[in-house]
DRENBAKOL-531990 format. One record per residue (C-alpha): x, y, z; residue number from 0. Coordinates in steps of 0.02 Angstrom, whole numbers, plus 50000, padded with zeros to 5 digits. Each point is the difference from the previous one (the first is absolute). Example, Ala and Ser with C-alpha at 12.3 -4.5 7.8 and 13.67 -1.06 7.14 Angstrom:
! residues 2
x->50615&y->49775&z->50390&i->0
x->50069&y->50172&z->49967&i->1
//
This chain:
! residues 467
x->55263&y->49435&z->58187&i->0
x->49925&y->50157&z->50043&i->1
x->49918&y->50070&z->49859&i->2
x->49979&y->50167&z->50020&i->3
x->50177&y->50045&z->50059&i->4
x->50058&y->50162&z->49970&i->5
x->50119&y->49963&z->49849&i->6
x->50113&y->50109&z->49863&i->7
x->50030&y->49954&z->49822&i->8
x->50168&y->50038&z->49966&i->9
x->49988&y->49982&z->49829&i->10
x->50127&y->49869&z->49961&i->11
x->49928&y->49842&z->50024&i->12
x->49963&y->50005&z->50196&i->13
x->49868&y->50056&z->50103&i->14
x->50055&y->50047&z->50197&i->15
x->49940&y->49997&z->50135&i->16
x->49966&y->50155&z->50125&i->17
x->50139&y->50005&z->50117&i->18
x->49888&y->50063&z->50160&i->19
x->49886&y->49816&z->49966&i->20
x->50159&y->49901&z->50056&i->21
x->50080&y->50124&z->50129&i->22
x->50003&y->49900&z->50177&i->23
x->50084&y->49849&z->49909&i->24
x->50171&y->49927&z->50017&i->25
x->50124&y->49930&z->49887&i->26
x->50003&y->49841&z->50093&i->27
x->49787&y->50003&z->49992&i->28
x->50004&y->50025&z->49824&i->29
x->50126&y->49860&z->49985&i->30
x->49919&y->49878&z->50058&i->31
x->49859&y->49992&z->49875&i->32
x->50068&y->50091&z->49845&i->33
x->50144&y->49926&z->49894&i->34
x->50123&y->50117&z->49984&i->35
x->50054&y->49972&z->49808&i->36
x->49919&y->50141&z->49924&i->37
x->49899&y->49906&z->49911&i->38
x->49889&y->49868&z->50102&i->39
x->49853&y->50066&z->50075&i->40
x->49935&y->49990&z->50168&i->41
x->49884&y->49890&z->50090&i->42
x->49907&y->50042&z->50155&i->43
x->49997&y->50128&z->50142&i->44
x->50064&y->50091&z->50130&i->45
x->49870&y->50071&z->50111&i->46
x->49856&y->50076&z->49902&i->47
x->50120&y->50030&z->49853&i->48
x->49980&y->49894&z->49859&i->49
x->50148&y->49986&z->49903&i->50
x->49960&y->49861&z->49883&i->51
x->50028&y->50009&z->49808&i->52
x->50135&y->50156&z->50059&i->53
x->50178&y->49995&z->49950&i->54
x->50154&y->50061&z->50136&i->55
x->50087&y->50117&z->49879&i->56
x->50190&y->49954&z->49988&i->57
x->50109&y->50164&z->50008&i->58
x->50021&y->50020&z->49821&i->59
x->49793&y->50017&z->49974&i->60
x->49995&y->50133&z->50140&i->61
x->50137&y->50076&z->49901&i->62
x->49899&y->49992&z->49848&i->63
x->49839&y->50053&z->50067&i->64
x->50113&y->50149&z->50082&i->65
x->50068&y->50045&z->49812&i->66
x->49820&y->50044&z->49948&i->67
x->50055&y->50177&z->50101&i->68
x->50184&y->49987&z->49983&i->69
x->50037&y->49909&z->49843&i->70
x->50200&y->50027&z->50062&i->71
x->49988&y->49909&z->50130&i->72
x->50014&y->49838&z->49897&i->73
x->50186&y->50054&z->49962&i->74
x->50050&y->50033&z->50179&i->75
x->50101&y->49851&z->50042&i->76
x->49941&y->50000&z->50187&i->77
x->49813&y->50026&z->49953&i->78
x->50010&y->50177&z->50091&i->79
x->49960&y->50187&z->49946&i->80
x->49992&y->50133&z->50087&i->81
x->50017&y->50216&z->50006&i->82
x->49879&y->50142&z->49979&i->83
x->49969&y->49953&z->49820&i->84
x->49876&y->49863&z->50074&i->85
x->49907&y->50081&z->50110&i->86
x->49836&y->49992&z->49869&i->87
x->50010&y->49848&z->49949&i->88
x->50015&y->49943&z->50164&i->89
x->49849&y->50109&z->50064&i->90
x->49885&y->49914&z->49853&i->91
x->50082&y->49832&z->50053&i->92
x->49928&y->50019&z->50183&i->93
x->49845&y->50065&z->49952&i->94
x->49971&y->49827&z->49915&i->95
x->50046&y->49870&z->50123&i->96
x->49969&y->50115&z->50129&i->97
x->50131&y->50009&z->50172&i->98
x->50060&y->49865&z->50089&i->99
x->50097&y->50105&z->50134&i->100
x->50020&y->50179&z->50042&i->101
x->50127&y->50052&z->50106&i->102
x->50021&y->50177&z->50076&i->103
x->50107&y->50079&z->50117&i->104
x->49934&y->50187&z->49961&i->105
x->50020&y->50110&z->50119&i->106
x->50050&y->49907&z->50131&i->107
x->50146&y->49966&z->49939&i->108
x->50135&y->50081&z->49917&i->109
x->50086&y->49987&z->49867&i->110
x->49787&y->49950&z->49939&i->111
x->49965&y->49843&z->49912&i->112
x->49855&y->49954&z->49918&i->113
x->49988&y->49843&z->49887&i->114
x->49868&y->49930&z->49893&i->115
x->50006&y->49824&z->49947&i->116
x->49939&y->49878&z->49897&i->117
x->50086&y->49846&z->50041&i->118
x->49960&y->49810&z->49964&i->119
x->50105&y->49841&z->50045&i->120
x->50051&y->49910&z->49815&i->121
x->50018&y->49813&z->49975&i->122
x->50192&y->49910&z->50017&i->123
x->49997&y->49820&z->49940&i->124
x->50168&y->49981&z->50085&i->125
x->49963&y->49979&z->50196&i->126
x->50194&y->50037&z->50036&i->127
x->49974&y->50198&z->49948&i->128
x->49929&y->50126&z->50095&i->129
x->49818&y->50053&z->49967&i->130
x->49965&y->50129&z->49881&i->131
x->49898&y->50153&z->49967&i->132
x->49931&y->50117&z->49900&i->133
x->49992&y->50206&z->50049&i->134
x->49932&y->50158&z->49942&i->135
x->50051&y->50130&z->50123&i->136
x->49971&y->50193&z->49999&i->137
x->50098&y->50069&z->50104&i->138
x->49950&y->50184&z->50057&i->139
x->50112&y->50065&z->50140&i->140
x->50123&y->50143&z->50064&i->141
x->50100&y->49939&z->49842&i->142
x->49945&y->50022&z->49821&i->143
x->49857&y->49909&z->49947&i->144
x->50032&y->49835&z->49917&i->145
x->49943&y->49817&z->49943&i->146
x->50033&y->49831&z->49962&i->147
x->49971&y->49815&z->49929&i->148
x->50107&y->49890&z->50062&i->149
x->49994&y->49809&z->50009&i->150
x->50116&y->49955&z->50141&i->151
x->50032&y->49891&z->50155&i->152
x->49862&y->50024&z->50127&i->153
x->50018&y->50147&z->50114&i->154
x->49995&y->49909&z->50170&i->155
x->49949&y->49847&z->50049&i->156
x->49896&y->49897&z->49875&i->157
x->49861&y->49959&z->50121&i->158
x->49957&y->50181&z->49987&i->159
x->49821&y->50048&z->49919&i->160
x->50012&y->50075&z->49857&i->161
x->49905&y->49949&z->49834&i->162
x->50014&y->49867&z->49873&i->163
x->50046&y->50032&z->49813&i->164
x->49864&y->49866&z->49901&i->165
x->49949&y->49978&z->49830&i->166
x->49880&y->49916&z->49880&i->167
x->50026&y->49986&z->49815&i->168
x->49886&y->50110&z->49892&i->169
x->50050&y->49913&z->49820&i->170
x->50051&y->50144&z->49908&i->171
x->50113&y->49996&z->49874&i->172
x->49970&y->49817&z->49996&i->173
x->49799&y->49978&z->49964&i->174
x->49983&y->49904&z->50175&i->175
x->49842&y->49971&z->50078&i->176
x->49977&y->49995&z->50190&i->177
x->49841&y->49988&z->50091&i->178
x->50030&y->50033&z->50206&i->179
x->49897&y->49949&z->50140&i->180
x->49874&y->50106&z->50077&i->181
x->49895&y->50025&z->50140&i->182
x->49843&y->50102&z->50013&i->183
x->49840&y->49993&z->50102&i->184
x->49805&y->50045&z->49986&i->185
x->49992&y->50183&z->49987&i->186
x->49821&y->50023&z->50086&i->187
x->49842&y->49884&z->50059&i->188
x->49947&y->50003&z->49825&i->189
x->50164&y->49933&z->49926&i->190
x->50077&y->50102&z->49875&i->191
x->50194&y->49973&z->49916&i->192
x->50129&y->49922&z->50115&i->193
x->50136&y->50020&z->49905&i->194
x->50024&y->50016&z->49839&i->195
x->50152&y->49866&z->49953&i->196
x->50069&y->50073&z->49842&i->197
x->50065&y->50159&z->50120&i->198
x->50183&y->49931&z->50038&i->199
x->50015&y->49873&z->49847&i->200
x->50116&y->50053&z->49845&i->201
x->49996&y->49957&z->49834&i->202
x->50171&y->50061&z->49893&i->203
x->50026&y->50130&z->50149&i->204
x->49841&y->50072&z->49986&i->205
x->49844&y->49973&z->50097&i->206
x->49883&y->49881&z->49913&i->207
x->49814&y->50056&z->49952&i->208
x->49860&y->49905&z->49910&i->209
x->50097&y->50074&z->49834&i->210
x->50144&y->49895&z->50025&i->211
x->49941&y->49858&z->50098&i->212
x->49874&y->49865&z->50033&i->213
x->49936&y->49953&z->50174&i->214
x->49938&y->49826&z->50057&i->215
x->49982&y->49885&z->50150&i->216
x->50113&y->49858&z->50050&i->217
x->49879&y->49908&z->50098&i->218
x->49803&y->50062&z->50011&i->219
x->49980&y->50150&z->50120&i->220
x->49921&y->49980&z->50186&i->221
x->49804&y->50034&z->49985&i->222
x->49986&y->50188&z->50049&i->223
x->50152&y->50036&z->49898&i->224
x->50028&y->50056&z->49813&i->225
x->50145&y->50063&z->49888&i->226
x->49960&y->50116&z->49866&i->227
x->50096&y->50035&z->49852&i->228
x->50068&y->50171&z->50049&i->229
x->50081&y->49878&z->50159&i->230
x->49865&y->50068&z->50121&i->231
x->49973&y->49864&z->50133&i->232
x->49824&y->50024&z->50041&i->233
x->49915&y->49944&z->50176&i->234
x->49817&y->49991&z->49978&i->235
x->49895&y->50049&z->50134&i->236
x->49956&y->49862&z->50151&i->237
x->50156&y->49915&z->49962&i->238
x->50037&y->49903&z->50148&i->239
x->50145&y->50076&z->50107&i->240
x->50160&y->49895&z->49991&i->241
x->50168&y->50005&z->49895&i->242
x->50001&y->49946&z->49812&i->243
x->50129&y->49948&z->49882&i->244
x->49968&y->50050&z->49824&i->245
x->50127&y->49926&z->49872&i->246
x->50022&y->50093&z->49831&i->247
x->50110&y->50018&z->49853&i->248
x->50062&y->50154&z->49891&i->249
x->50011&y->49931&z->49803&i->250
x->50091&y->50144&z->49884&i->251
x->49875&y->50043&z->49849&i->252
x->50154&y->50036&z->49894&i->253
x->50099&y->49833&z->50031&i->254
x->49875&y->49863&z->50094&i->255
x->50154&y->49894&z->50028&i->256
x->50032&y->50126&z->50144&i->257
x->49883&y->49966&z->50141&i->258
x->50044&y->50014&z->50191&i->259
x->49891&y->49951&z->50147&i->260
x->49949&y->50072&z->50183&i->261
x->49911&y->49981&z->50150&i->262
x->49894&y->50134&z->50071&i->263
x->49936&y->49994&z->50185&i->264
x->49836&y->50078&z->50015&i->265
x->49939&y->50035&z->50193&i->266
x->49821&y->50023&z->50018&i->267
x->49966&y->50081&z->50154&i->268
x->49879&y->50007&z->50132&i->269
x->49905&y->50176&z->50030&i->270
x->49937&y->50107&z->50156&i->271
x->49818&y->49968&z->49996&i->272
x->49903&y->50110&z->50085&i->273
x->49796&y->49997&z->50039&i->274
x->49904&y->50160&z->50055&i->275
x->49848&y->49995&z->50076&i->276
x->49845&y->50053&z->49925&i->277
x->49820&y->50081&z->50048&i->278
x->49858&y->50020&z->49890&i->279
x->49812&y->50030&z->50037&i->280
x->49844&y->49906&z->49952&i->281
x->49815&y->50013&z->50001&i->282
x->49966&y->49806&z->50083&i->283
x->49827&y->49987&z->49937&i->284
x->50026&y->50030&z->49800&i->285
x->50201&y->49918&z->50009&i->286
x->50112&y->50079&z->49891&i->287
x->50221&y->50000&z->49965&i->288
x->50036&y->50118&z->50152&i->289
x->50207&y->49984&z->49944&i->290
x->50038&y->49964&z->49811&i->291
x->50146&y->49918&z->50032&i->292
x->50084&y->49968&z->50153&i->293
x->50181&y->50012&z->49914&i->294
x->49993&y->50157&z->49942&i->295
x->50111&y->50074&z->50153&i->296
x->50104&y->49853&z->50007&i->297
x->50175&y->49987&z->49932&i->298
x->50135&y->49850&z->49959&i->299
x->50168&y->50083&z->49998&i->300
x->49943&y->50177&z->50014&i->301
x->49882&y->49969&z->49833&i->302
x->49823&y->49969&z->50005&i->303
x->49955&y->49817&z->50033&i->304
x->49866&y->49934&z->49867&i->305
x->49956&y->49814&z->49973&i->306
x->50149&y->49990&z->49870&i->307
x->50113&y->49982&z->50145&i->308
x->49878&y->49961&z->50155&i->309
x->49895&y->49882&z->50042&i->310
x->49821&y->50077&z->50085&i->311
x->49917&y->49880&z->50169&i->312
x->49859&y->50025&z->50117&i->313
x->50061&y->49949&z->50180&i->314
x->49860&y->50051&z->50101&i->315
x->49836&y->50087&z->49996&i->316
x->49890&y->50073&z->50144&i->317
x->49846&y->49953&z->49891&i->318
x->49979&y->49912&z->49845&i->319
x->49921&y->50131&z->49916&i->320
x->50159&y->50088&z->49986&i->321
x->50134&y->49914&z->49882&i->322
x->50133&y->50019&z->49885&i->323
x->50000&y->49952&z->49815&i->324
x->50181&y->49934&z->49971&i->325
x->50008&y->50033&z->49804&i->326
x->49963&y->50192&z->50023&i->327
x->50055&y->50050&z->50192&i->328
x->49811&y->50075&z->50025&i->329
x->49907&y->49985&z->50165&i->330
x->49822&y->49941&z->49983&i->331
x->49849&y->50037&z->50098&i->332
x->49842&y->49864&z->50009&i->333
x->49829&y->50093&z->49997&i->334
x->49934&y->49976&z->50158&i->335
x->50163&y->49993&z->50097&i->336
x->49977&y->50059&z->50190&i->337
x->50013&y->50177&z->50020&i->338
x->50161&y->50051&z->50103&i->339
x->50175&y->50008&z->49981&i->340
x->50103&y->49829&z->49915&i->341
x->50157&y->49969&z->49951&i->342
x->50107&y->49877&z->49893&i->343
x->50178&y->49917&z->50013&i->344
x->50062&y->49995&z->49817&i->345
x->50205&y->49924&z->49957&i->346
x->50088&y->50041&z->49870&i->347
x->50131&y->49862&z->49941&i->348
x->50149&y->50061&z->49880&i->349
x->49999&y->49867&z->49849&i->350
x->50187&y->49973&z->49999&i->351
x->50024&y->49970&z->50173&i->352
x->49834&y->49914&z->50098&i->353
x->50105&y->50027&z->50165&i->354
x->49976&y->50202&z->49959&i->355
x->49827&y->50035&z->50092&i->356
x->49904&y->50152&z->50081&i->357
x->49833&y->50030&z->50066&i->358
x->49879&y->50152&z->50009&i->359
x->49830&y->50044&z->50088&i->360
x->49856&y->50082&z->49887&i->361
x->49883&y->50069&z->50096&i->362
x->49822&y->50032&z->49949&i->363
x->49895&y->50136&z->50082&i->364
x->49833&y->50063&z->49968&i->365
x->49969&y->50138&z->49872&i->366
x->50056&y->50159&z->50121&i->367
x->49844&y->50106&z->50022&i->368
x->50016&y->50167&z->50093&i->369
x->49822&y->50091&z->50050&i->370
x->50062&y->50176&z->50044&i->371
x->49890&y->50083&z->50104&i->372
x->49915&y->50155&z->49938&i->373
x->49928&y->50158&z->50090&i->374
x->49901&y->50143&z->49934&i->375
x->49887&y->50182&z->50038&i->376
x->49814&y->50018&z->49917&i->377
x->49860&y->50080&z->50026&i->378
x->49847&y->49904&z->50079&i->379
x->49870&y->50124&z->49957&i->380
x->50037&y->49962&z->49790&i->381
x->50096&y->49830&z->50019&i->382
x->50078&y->49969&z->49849&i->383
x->50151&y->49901&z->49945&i->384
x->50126&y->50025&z->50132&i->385
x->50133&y->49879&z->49954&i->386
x->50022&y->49940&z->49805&i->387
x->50056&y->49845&z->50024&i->388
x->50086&y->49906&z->50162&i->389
x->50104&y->49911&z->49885&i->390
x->50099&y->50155&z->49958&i->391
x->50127&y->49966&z->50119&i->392
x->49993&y->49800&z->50022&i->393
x->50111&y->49883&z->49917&i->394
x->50017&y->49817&z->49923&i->395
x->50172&y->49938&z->49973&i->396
x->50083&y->50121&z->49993&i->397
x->49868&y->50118&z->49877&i->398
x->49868&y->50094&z->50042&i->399
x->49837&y->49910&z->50043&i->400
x->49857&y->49980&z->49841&i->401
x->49835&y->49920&z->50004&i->402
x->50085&y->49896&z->49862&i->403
x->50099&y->49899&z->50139&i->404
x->49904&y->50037&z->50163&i->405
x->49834&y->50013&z->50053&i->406
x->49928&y->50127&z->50134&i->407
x->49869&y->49920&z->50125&i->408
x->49927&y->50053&z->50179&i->409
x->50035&y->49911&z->50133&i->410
x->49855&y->50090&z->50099&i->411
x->49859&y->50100&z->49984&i->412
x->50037&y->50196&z->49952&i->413
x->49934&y->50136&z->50077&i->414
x->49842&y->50066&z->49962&i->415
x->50015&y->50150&z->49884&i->416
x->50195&y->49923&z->49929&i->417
x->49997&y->49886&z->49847&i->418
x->50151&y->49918&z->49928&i->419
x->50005&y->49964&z->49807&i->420
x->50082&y->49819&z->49997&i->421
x->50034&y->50013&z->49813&i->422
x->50079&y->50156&z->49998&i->423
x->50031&y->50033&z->50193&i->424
x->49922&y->50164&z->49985&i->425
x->49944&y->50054&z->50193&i->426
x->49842&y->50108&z->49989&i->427
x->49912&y->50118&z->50137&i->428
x->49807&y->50008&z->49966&i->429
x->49928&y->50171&z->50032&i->430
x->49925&y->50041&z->50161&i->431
x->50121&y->49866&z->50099&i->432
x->50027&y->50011&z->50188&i->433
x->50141&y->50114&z->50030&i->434
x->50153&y->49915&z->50098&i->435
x->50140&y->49909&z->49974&i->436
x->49977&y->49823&z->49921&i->437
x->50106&y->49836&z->50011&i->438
x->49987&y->49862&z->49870&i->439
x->50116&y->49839&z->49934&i->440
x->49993&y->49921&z->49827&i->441
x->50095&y->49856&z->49938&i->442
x->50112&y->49961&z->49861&i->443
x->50010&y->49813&z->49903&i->444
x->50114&y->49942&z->49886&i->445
x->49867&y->49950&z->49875&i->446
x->50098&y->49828&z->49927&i->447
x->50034&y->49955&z->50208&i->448
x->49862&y->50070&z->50090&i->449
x->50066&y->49936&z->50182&i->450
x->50146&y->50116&z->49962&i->451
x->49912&y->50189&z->50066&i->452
x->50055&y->50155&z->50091&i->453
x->49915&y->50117&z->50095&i->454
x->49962&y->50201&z->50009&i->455
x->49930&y->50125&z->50107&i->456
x->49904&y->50147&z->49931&i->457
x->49984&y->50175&z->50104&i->458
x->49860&y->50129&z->49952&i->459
x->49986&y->50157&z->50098&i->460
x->49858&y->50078&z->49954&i->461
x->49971&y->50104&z->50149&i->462
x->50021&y->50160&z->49904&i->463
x->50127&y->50058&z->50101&i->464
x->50165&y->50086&z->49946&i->465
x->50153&y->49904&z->50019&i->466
//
């Protein structure tokens, strides 16, 4: 049955349920797979409705259930009240099972009508007699306000779709035990609580908790699947997707002889796996992790993937110097690997379903090293330092350029008169130099991957001229 159906309490022995689940059903449906005794329950279903385990509530029940508003309708011999008297009670009836219809003429017609109903179609064990129902109407129109329950012959034709008045029994006021079916499914990639099975079960009209009852298993649960003792069904992560059956039984703590059993249906679904590519930047000569881990952008029903619920592969690399270590996600780099730009093909395979599979590029680059060019005004008469440093303004990854991760170097001879500190990258005039304007390249090297450089000019005008 479906487990999580909206149901009411009534208080008396019955639990109902919500009108609106069953509207779109027919008497004749209903007929065909619910006994219509008042007493027998159900068994199967019509459409996606599950009705089994549900009882087709004779007149007299609706009447009942109807009498937990209007006690005085119980001593109507036609099963009907109505007048303004009724009009809250009816109100907090409908706000409980909700509408079934709502019919309204307002404005277009005149005199205006406007009814509210709650209706349901009630069991007859005699197939001679005409179908019956159940109705709370509010009727608020030209005339004065007013309200009903009534349990009469069915407005119209029976085929109509209405609702369906059903029950379960609750034990109270009798010490019953009842444990219901339910249905529940993995909340998330990493599992979580399906269901939890003690939700709809009753135990002397109340809802049983580990104060009151015991839980156990049937049969042994489906690997993947456990039952705690609050009645949490628990899917563990990488539980293969499918459909389990987990049989259990409710045992009262007061009175063991009372014991009931039930199936839950536990659906453990398959998740949108996504793969994002990845980039990362390495200095080939030393090696290094150039990407810690390769799933960290990744997701598995909108929630991070990790290798509780994935499964890491290599598919391809462009060199084997670049791989991928399966246990952590991280992208390795061989000393020595070729200088240039690589990439890998990684998969990532959801553990509960090995048909759920995406694929991502990493691609490695070179350390990024950016030489800025630099420019600058001195005096060639007293030289001097003219420019502090030309890494001021050159960058490494992202950072600003230091002799810790680059080196400076000349490509080519300097001028004569220009000297360029290649620890500190100090540029310094000597006194006396040959006024003009001088040209002049150095070189920046990663220092762990020396093929991996950049280049920069320098400008000197030392022609003593004003700009």
């Amino acid at each position: 049955m479906v487990a999580q159906a909206a149901s009411i309490n009534d208080g008396n022995g019955k639990e109902w349920r919500q009108l609106t689940e069953t509207s779109g059903l027919t008497w004749s449906q209903v007929a065909q797979i619910a006994p219509q005794d008042g007493v027998t329950a159900a068994t199967g279903s019509i459409g996606s409705r599950n009705l089994t385990g549900w009882v087709w509530a004779t007149e007299a029940q609706v009447a009942t259930l109807f009498a937990a508003w209007v006690p005085e309708i119980l001593n109507s011999p036609t099963l009907t009240v109505a007048g303004p008297a009724y009009l809250t009670p009816a109100s907090q009836f409908q706000s409980v099972f909700q509408l079934t219809q709502h019919v309204k003429g307002c404005p277009t017609y005149q005199p205006c009508f406007d009814f509210r109903m709650v209706a349901g179609w009630t069991a007859r064990s005699d197939q001679s007699l005409s179908p019956m129902e159940g109705a709370v109407i509010v009727s608020a129109d030209d005339f004065m306000p007013t309200a009903s329950f009534q349990v009469q012959p069915a407005n119209g034709n029976a085929a109509s779709s209405i609702g369906v008045f059903l029950w379960r029994p609750t034990g109270l006021h009798t010490g019953g035990i009842h444990a219901n079916d339910d249905t529940g499914q993995s909340p998330s990639p990493s599992g979580g609580v399906a269901v939890n099975v003690l939700a709809n079960d009753w135990l002397a009209g109340a809802r049983p908790t580990v104060a009151t009852v015991a839980l156990s298993l049937v049969a042994p649960a489906a690997p993947g699947l456990s039952l705690l003792a609050d009645g949490s069904v628990v899917v563990a992560a990488g539980t293969a997707a499918g459909t389990y059956v987990l049989n259990y039984r409710i045992t009262s703590l007061a009175n063991p002889t009372l014991t009931d059993d039930a199936i839950a249906t536990i659906t453990v679904r398959s998740f949108p796996l996504v793969a994002v590519a990845d980039q990362g930047y390495a200095a080939f000569a030393a090696g290094g992790t150039p990407v810690a881990n390769v799933l960290a952008n990744d997701t598995l029903g909108g929630q991070p993937a990790t290798t509780a619920v994935v499964r890491l592969s290599q598919v391809s690399t462009t060199n084997a110097g670049i791989s991928l270590n399966v246990s952590t996600g991280a992208i390795q780099v061989a000393p020595g690997t070729p200088h240039g730009i690589h990439s890998l093909v990684y998969a990532i395979t959801e553990l509960a379903n090995p048909a759920n599979v995406a694929q991502a590029t990493v691609t490695i680059r070179p350390s990024a090293i950016d030489a800025v060019n630099d420019s600058a005004r001195g005096s060639s008469k007293t030289g001097g330092t003219v420019i502090a440093s030309v890494l001021a303004n050159d960058w490494f990854n992202g950072a600003r350029a230091t002799t810790a991760k680059v080196q400076i170097s000349l490509p080519a001879a300097l001028p004569k008169g220009i000297t360029l500190n290649l620890t500190t990258g100090a540029v310094v005039v000597a006194p006396k130099t040959s006024s003009g304007t001088y040209v002049f390249k150095y070189r920046l090297s990663e220092i762990a991957s020396p093929a991996n450089f950049d280049e920069a000019t320098v400008t000197l005008d030392l022609s003593g001229k004003s700009p």
